[in-house]
C-alpha positions, 0 to 999 in steps of 0.5 A: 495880022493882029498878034494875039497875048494870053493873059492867065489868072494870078493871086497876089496878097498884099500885107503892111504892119509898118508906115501909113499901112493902108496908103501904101496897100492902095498905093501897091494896088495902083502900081501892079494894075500899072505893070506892063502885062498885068491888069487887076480885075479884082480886090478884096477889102481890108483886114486886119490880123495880127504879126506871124513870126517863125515862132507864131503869133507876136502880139507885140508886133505892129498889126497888118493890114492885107488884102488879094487882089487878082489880076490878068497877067501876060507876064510869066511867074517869074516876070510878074514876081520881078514888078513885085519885088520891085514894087516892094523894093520901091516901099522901102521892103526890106529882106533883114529877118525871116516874116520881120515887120515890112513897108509892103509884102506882096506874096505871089499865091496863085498863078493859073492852076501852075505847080512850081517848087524852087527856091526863088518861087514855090505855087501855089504858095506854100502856106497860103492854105493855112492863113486867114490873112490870105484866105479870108480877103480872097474870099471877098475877091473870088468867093468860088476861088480854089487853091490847088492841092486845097480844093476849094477856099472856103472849104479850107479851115483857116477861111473861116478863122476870127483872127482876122477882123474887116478894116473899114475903108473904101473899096482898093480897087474900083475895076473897069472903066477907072 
């Protein structure tokens, strides 16, 4: 009898404003493909947006490169958020001061159409639809991509913001047969 494993649909953003940003965003990418129970099947390029603090925008502070990769998971949420956190953990992130400069942030946004409201873990992400920085890149991952409670992305504002700008480098990800 061959055992059969359901994989469901997961958004995950991935941002940097401190360190060698765009080595460590591939490097983040190579490690969640390489987590037991989860396959990358898309990325977005690069972007570049500038720090959001609890006050607003903070000119002052290092500027972030993000990106969404999408992935396949076996994992649950809270399993898939576990190898995040860790994976963050692994770079150095630190959880000092509330949206503070970080090595690596990887924000869980989107888990199969799944609701959940806890402290530990609210989906979709709660802030999602209100950032370029998240909406923007998972546009150029999935450009039919729908956040529930949203509707579709690209119907959304802050999808067709300017503040963020296209960073060039080579693609994240370069899908199957790697």
């Amino acid at each position: 009898m061959t055992r059969m494993r359901v994989v469901l649909p997961a958004v995950i953003a991935l941002g940097s404003n401190l360190g060698d940003r765009e080595s460590i965003l591939r490097s983040a990418v190579r490690e969640i493909d390489a987590i037991e129970g989860a396959t990358v099947t898309a990325a977005s390029g690069l972007v570049e947006s500038h720090a959001v603090k609890p006050d607003g925008v903070d000119e002052a502070a290092p500027a972030y490169l993000n990106a969404i990769v999408l992935v396949a998971s076996a994992l649950d949420p809270d399993g898939l958020l576990d190898e995040l956190n860790r994976i963050e953990a692994d770079h150095g992130r630190t959880r000092t001061e509330r949206w503070g400069d970080r090595t690596l942030d990887l924000d869980l946004i989107s888990f199969d159409g799944l609701r959940d409201d806890r402290e530990r873990l609210t989906l979709p992400h709660p802030r999602a639809w209100q950032r370029p920085f998240v909406l923007v890149p998972w546009l150029q991952a999935d450009p039919d991509a729908v956040l529930l409670g949203r509707g579709r992305v690209d119907a959304l504002d802050a999808a067709r913001s300017d503040e963020v700008r296209p960073f060039p480098a080579a693609p994240l990800f370069e899908g199957a047969g790697r």
